[in-house]
CHARMM internal coordinates of N, CA and C (Angstrom, degrees):
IC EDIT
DIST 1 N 1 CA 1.4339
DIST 1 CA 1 C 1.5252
ANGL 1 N 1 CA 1 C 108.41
DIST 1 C 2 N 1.1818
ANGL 1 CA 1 C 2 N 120.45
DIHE 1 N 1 CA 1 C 2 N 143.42
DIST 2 N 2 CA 1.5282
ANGL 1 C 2 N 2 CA 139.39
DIHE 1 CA 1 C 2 N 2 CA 177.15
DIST 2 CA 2 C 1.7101
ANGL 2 N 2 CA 2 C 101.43
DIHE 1 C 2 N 2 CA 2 C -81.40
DIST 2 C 3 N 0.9972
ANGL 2 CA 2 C 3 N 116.67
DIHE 2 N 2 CA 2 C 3 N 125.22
DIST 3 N 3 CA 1.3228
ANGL 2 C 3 N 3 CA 120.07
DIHE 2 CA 2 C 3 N 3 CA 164.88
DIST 3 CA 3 C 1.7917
ANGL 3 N 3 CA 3 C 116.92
DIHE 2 C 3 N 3 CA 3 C -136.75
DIST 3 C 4 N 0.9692
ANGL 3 CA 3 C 4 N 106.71
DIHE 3 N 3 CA 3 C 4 N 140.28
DIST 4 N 4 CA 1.8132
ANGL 3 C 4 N 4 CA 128.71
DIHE 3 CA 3 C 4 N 4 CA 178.49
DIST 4 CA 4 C 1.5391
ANGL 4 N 4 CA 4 C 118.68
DIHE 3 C 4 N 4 CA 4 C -113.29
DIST 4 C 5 N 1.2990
ANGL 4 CA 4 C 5 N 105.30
DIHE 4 N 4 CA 4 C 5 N 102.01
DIST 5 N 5 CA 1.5290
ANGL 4 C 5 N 5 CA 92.98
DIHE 4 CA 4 C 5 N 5 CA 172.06
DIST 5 CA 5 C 1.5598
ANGL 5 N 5 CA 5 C 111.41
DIHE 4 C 5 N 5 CA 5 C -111.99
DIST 5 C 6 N 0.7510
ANGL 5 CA 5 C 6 N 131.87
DIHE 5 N 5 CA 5 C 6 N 159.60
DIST 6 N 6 CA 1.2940
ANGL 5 C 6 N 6 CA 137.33
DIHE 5 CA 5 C 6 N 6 CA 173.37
DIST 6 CA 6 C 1.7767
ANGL 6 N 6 CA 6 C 133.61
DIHE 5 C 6 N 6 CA 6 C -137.09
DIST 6 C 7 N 1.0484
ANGL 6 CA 6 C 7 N 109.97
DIHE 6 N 6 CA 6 C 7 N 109.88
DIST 7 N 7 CA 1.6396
ANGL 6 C 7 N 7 CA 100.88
DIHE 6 CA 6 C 7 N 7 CA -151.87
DIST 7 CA 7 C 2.1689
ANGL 7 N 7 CA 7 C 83.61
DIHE 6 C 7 N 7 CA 7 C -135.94
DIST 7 C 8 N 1.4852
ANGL 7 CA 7 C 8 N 85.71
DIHE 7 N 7 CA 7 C 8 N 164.12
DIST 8 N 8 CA 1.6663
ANGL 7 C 8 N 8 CA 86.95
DIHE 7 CA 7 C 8 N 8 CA 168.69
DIST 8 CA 8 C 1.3910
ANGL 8 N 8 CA 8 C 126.38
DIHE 7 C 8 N 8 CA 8 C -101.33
DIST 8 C 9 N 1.2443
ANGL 8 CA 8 C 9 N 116.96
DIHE 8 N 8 CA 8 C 9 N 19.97
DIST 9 N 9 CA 1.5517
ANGL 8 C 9 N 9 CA 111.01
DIHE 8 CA 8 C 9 N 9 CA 169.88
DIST 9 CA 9 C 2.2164
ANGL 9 N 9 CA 9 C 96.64
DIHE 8 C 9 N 9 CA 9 C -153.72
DIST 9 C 10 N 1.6456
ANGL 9 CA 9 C 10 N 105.19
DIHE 9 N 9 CA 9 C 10 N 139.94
DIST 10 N 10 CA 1.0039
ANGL 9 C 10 N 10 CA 101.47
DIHE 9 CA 9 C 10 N 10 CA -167.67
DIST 10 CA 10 C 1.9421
ANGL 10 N 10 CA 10 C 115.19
DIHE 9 C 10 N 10 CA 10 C -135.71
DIST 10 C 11 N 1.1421
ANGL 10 CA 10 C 11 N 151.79
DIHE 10 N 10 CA 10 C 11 N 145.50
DIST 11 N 11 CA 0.7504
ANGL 10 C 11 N 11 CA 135.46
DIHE 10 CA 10 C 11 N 11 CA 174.64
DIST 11 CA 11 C 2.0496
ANGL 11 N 11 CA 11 C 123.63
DIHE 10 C 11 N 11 CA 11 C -26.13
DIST 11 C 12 N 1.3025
ANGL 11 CA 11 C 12 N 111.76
DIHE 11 N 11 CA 11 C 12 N 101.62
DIST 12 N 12 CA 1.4817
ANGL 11 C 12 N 12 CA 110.74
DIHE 11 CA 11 C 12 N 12 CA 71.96
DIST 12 CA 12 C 1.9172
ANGL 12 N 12 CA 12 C 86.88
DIHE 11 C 12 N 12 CA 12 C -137.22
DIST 12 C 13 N 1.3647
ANGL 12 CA 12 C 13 N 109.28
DIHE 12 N 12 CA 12 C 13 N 13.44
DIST 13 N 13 CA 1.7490
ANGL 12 C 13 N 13 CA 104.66
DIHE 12 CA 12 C 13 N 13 CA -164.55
DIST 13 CA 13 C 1.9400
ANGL 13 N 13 CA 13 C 96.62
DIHE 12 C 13 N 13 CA 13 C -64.20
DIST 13 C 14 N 1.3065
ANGL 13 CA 13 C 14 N 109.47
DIHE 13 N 13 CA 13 C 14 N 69.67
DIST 14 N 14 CA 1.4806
ANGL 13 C 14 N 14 CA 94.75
DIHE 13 CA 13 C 14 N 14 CA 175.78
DIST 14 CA 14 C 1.7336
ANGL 14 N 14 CA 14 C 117.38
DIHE 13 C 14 N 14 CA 14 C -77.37
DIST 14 C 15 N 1.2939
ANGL 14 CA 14 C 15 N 102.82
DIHE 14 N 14 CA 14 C 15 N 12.54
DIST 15 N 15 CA 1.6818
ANGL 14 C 15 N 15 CA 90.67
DIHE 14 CA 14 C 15 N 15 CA -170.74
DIST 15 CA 15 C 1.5760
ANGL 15 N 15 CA 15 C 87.63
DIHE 14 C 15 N 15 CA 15 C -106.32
DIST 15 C 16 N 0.9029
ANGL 15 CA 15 C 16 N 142.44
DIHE 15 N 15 CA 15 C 16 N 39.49
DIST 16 N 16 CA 1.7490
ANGL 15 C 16 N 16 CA 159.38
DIHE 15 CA 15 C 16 N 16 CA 131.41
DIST 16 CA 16 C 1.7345
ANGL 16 N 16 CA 16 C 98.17
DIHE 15 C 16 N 16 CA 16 C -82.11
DIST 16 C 17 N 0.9201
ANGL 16 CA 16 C 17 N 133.73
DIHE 16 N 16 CA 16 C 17 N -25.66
DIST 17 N 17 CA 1.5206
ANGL 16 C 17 N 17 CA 119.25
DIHE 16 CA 16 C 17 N 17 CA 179.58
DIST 17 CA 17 C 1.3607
ANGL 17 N 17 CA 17 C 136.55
DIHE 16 C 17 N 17 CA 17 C 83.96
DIST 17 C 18 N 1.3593
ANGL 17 CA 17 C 18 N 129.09
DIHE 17 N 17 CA 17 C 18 N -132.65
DIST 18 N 18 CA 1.4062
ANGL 17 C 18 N 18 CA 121.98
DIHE 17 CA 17 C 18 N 18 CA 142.15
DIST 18 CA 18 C 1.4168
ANGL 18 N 18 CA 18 C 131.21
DIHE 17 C 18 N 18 CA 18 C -25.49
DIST 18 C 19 N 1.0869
ANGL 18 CA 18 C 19 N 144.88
DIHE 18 N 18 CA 18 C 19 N -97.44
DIST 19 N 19 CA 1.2781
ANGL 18 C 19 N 19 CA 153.98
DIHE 18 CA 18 C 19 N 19 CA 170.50
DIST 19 CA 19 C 1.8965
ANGL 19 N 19 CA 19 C 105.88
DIHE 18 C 19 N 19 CA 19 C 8.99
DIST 19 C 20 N 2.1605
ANGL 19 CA 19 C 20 N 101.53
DIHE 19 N 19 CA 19 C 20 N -72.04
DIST 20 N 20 CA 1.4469
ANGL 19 C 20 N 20 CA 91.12
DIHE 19 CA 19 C 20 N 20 CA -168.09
DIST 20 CA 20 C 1.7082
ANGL 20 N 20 CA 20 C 91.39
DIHE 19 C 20 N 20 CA 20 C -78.33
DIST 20 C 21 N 0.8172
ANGL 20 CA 20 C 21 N 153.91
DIHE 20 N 20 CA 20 C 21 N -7.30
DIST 21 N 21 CA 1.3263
ANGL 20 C 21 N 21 CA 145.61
DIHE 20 CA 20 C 21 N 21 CA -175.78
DIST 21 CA 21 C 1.6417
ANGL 21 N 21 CA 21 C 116.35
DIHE 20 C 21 N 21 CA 21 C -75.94
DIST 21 C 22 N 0.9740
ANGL 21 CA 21 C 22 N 111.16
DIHE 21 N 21 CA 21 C 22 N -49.52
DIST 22 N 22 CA 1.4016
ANGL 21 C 22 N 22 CA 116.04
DIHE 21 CA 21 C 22 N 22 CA 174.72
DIST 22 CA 22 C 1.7259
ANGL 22 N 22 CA 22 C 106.29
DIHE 21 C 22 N 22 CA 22 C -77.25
DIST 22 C 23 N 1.3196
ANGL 22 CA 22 C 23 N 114.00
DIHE 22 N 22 CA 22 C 23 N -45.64
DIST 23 N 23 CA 1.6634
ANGL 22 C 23 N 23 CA 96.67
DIHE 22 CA 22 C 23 N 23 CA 172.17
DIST 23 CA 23 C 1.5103
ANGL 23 N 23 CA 23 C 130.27
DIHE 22 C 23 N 23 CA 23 C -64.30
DIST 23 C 24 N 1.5010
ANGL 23 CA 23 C 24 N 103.94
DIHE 23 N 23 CA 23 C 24 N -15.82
DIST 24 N 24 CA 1.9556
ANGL 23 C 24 N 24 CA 128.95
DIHE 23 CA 23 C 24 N 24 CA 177.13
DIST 24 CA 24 C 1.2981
ANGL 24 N 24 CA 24 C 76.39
DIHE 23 C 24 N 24 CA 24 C -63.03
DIST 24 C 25 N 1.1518
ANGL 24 CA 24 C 25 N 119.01
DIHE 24 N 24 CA 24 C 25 N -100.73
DIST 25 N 25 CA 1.3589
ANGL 24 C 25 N 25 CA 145.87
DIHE 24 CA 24 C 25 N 25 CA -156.78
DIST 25 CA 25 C 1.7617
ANGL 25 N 25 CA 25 C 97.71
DIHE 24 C 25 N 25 CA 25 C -17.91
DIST 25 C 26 N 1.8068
ANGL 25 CA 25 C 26 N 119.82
DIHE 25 N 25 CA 25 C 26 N -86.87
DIST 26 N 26 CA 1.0403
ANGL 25 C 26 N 26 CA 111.73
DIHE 25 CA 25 C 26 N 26 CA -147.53
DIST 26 CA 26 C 1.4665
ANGL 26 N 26 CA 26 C 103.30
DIHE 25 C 26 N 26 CA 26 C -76.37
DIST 26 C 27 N 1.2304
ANGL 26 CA 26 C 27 N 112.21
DIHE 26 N 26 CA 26 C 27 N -12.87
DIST 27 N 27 CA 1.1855
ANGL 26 C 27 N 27 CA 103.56
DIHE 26 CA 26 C 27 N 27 CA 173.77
DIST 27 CA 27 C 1.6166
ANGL 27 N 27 CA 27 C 119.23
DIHE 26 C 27 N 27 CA 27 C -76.93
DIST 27 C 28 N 1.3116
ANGL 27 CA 27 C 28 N 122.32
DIHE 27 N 27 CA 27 C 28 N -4.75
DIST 28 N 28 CA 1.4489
ANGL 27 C 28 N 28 CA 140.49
DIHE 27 CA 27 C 28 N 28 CA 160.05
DIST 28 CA 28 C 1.7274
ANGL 28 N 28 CA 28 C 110.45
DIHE 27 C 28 N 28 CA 28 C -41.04
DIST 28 C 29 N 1.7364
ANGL 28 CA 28 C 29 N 74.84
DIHE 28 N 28 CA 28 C 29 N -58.82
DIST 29 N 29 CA 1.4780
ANGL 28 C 29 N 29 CA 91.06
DIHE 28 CA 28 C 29 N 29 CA -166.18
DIST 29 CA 29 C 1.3558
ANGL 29 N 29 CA 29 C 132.82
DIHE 28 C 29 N 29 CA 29 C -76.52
DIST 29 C 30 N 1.4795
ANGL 29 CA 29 C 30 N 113.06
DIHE 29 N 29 CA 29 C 30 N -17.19
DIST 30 N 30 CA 1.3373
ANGL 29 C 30 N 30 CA 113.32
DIHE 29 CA 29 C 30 N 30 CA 152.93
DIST 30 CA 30 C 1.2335
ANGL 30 N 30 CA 30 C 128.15
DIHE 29 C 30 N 30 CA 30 C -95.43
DIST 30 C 31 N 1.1652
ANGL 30 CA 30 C 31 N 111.31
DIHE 30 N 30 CA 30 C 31 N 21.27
DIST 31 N 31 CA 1.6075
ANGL 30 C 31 N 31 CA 108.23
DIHE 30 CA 30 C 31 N 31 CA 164.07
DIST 31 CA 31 C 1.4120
ANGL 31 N 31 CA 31 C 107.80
DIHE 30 C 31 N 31 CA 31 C -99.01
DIST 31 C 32 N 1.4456
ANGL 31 CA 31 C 32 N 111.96
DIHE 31 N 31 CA 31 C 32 N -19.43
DIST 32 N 32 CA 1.4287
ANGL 31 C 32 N 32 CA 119.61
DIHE 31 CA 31 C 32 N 32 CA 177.53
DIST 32 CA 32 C 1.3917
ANGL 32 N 32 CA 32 C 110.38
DIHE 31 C 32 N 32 CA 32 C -86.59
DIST 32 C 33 N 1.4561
ANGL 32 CA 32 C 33 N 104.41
DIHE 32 N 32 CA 32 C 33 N -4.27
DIST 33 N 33 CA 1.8848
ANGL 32 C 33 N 33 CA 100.78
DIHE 32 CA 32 C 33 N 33 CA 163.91
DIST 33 CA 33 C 0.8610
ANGL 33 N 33 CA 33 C 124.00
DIHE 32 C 33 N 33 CA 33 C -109.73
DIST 33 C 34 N 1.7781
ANGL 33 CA 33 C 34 N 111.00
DIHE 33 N 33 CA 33 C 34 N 5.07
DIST 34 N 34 CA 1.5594
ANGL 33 C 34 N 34 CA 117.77
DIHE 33 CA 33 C 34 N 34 CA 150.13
DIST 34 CA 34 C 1.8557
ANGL 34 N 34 CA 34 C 100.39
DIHE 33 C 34 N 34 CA 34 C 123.55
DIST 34 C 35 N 1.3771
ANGL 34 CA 34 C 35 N 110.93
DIHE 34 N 34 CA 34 C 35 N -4.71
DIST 35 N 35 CA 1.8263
ANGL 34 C 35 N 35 CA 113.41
DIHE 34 CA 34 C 35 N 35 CA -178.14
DIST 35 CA 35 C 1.5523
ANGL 35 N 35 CA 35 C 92.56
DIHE 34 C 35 N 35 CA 35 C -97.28
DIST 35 C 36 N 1.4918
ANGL 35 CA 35 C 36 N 92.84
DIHE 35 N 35 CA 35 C 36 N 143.75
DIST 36 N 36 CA 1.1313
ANGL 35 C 36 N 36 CA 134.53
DIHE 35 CA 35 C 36 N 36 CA 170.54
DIST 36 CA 36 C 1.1710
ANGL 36 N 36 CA 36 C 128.08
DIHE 35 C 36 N 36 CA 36 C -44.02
DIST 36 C 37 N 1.7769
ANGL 36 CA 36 C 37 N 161.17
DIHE 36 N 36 CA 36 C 37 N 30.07
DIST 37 N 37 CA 1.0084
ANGL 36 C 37 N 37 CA 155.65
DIHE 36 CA 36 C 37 N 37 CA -146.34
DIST 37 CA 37 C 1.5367
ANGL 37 N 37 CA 37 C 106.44
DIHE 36 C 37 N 37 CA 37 C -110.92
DIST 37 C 38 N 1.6298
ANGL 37 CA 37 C 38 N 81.63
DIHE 37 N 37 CA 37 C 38 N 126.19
DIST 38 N 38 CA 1.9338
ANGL 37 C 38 N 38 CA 108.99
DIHE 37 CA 37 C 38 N 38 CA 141.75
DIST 38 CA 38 C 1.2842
ANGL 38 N 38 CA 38 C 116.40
DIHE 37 C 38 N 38 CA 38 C -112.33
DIST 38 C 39 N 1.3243
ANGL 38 CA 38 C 39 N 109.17
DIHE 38 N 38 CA 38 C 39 N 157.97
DIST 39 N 39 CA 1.2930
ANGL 38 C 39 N 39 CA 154.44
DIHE 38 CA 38 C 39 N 39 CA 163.74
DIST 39 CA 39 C 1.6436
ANGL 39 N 39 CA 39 C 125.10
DIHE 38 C 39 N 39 CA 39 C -98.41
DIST 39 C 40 N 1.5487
ANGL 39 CA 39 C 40 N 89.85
DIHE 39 N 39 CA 39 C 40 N 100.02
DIST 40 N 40 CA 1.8572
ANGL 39 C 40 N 40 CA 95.71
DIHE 39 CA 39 C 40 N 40 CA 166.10
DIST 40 CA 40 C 1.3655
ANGL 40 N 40 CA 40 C 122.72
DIHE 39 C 40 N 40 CA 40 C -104.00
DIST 40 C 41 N 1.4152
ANGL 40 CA 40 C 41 N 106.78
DIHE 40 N 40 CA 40 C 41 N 103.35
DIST 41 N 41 CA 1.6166
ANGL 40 C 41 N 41 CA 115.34
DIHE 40 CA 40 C 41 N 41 CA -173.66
DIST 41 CA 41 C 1.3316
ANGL 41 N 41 CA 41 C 135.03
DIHE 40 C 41 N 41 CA 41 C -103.93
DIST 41 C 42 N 1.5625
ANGL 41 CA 41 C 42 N 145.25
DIHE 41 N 41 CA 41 C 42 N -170.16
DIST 42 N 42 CA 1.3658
ANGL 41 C 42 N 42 CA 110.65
DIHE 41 CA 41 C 42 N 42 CA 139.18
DIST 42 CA 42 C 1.4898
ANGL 42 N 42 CA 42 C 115.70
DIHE 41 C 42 N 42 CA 42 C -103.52
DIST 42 C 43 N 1.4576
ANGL 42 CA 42 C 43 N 126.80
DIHE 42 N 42 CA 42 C 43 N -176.12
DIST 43 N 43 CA 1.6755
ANGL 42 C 43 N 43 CA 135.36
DIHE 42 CA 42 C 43 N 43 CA -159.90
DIST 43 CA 43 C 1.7747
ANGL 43 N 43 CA 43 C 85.25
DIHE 42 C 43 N 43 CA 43 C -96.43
DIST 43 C 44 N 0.9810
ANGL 43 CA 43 C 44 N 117.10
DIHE 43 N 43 CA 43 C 44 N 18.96
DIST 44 N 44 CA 1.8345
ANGL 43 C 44 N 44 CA 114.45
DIHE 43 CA 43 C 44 N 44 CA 159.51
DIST 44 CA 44 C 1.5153
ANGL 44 N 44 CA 44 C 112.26
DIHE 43 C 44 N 44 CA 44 C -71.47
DIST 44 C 45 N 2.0608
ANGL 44 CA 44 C 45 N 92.04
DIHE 44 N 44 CA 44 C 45 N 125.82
DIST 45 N 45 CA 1.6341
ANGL 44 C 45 N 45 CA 84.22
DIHE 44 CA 44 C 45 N 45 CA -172.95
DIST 45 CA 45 C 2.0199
ANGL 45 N 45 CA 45 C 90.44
DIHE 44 C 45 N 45 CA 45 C -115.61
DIST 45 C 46 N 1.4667
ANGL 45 CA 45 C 46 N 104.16
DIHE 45 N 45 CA 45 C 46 N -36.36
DIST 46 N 46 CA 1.6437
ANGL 45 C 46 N 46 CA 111.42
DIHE 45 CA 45 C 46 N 46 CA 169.08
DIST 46 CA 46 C 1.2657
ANGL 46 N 46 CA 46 C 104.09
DIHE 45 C 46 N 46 CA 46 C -150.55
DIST 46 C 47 N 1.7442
ANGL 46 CA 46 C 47 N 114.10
DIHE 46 N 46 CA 46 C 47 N -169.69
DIST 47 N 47 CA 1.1572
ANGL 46 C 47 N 47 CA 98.26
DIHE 46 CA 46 C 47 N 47 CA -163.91
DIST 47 CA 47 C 1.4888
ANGL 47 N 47 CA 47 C 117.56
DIHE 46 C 47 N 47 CA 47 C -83.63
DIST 47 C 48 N 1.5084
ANGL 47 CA 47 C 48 N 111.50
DIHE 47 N 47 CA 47 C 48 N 21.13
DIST 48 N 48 CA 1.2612
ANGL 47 C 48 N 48 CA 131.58
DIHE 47 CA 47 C 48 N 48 CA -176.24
DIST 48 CA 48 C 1.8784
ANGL 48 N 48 CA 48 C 114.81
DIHE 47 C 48 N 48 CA 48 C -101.29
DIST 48 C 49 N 1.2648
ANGL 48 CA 48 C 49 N 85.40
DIHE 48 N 48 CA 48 C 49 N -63.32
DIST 49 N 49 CA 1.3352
ANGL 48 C 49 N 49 CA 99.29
DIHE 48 CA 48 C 49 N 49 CA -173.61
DIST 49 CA 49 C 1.4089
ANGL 49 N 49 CA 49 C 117.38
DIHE 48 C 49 N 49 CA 49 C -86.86
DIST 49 C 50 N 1.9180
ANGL 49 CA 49 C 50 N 103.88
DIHE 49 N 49 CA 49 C 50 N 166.61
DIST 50 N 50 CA 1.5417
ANGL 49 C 50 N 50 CA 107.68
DIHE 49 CA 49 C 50 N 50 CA 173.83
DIST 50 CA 50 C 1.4420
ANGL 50 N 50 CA 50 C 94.84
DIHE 49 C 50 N 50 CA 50 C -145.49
DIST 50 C 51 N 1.3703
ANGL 50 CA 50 C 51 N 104.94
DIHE 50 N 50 CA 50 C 51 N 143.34
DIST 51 N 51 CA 1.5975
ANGL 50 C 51 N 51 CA 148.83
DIHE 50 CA 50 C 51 N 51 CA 160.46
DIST 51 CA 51 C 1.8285
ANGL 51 N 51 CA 51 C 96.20
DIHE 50 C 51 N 51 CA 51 C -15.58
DIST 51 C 52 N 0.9059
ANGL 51 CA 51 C 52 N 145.04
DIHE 51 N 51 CA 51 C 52 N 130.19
DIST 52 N 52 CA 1.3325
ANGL 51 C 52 N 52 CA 152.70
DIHE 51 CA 51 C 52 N 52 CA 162.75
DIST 52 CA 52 C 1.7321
ANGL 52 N 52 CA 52 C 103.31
DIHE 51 C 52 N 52 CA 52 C -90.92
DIST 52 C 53 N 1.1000
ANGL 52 CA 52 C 53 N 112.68
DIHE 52 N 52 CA 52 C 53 N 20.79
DIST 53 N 53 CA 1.7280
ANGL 52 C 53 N 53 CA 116.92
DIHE 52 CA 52 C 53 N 53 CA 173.21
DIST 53 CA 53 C 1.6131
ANGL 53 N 53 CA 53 C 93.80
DIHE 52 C 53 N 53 CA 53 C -127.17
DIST 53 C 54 N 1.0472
ANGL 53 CA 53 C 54 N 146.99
DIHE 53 N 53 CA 53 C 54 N 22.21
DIST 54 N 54 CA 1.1962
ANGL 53 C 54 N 54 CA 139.36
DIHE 53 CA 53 C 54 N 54 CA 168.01
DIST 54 CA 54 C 1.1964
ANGL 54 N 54 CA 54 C 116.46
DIHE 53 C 54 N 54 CA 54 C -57.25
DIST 54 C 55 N 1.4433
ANGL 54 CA 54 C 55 N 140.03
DIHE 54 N 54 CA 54 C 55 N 104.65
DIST 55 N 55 CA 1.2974
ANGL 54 C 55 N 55 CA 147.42
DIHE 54 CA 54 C 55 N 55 CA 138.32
DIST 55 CA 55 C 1.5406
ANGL 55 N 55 CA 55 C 91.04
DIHE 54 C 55 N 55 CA 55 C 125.82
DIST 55 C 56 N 1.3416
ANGL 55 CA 55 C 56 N 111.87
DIHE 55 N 55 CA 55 C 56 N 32.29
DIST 56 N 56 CA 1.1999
ANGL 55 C 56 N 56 CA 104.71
DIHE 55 CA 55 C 56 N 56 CA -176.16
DIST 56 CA 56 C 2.0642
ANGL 56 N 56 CA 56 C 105.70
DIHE 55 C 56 N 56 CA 56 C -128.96
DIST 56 C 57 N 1.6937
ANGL 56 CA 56 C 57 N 138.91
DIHE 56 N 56 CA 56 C 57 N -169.11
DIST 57 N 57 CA 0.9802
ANGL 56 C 57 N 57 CA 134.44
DIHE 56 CA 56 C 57 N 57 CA 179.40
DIST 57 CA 57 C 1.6609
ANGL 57 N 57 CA 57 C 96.08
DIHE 56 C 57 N 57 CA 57 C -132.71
DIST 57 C 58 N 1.5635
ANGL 57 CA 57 C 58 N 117.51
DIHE 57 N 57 CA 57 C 58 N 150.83
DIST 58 N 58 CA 1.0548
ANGL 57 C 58 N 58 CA 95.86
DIHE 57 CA 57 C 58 N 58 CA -166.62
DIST 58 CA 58 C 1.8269
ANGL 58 N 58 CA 58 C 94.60
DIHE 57 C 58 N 58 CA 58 C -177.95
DIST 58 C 59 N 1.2537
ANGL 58 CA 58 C 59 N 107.77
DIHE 58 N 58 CA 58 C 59 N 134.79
DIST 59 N 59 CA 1.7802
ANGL 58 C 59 N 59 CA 105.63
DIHE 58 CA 58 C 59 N 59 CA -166.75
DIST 59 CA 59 C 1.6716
ANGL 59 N 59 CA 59 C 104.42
DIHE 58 C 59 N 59 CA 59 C -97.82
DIST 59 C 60 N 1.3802
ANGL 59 CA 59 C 60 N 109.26
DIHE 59 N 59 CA 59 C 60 N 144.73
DIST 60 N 60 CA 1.4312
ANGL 59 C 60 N 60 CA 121.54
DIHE 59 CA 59 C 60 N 60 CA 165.70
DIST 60 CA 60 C 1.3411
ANGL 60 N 60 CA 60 C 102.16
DIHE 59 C 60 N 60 CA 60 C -137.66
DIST 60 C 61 N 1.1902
ANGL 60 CA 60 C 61 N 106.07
DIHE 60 N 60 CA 60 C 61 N 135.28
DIST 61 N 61 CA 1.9072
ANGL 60 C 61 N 61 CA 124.72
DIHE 60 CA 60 C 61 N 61 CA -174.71
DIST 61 CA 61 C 1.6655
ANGL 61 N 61 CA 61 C 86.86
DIHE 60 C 61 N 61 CA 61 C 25.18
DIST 61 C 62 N 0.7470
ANGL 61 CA 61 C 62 N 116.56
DIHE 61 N 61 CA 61 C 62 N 70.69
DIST 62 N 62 CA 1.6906
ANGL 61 C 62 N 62 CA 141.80
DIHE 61 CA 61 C 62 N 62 CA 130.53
DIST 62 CA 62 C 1.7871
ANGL 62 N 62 CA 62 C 87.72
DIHE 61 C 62 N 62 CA 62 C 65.30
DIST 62 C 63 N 1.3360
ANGL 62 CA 62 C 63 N 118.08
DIHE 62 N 62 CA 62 C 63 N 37.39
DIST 63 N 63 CA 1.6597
ANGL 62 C 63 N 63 CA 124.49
DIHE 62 CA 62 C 63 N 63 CA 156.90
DIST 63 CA 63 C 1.1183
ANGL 63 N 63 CA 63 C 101.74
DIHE 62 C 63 N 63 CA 63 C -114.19
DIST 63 C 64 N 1.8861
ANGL 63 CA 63 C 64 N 113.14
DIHE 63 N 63 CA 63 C 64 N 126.59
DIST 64 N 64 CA 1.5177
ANGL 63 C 64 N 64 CA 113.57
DIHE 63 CA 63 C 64 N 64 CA 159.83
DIST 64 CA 64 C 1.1380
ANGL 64 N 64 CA 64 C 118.68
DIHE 63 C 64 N 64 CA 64 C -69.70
DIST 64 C 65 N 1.4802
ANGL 64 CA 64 C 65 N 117.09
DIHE 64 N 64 CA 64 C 65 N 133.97
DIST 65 N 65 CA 1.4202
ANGL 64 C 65 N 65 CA 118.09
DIHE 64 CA 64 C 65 N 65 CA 175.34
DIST 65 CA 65 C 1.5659
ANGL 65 N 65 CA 65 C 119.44
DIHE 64 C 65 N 65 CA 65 C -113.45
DIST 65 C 66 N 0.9964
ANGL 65 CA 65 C 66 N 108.43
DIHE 65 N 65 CA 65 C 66 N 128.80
DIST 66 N 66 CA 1.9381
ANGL 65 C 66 N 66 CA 113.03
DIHE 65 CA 65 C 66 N 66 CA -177.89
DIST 66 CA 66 C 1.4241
ANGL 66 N 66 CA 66 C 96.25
DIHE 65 C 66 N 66 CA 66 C -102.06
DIST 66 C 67 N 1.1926
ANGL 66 CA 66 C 67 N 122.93
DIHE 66 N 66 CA 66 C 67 N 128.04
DIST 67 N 67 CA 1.2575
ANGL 66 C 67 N 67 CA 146.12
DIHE 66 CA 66 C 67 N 67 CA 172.44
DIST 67 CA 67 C 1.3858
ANGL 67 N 67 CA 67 C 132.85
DIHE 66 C 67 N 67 CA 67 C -124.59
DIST 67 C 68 N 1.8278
ANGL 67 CA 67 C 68 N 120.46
DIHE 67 N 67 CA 67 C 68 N 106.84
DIST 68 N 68 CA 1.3019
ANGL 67 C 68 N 68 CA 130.06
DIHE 67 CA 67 C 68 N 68 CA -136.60
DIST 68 CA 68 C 1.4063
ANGL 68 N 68 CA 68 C 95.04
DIHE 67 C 68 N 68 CA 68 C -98.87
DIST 68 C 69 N 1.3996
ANGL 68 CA 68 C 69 N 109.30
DIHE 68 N 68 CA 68 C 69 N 177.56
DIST 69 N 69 CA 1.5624
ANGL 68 C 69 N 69 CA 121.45
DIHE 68 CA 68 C 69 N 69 CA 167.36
DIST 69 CA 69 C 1.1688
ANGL 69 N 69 CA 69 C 98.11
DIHE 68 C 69 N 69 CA 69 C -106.40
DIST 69 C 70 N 1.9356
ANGL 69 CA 69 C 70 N 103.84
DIHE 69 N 69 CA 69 C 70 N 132.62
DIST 70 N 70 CA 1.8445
ANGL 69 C 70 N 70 CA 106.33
DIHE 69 CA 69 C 70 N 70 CA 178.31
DIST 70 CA 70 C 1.2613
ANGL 70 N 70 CA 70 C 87.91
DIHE 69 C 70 N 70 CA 70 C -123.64
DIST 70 C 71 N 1.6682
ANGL 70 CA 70 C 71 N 79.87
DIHE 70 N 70 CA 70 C 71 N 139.57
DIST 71 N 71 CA 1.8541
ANGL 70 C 71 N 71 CA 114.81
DIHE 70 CA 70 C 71 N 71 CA -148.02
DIST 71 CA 71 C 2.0114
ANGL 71 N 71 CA 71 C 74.38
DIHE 70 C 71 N 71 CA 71 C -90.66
DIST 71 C 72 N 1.4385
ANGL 71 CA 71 C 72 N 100.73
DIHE 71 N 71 CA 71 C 72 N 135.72
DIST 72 N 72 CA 1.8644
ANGL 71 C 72 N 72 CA 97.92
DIHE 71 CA 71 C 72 N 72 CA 154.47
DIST 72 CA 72 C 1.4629
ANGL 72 N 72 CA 72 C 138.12
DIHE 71 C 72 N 72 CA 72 C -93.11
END
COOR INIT
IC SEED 1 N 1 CA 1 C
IC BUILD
């Protein structure tokens, strides 16, 4: 199965908390049950930093991740 999630903060932004942690996670887990998942996020890593994958596609533990530019 194809799956899309889309949330606004994504691994590695762990100082957002919950949110990318629980979407890392289950989304871990269905790739490890064999479905298909991406991730559409933004390149927010804190309230400082940004993602050096911005505007780019790009796999972690075997989830594609799309990673946006957040406009301020």
């Amino acid at each position: 199965m194809k799956i899309l999630q889309v949330v606004p903060y994504f691994y590695p932004a762990w100082a957002y908390g919950g949110i990318p942690r629980v979407v890392y996670e289950l989304s871990r887990e269905m790739v490890r049950k064999g479905h298909d998942v991406t991730v559409y996020t933004t390149d927010v890593l804190d309230q400082d930093k940004r993602c050096d994958q911005s505007g780019r596609e790009t796999k972690v533990d075997g989830i594609t991740v799309r990673y946006f530019q957040k406009h301020q």
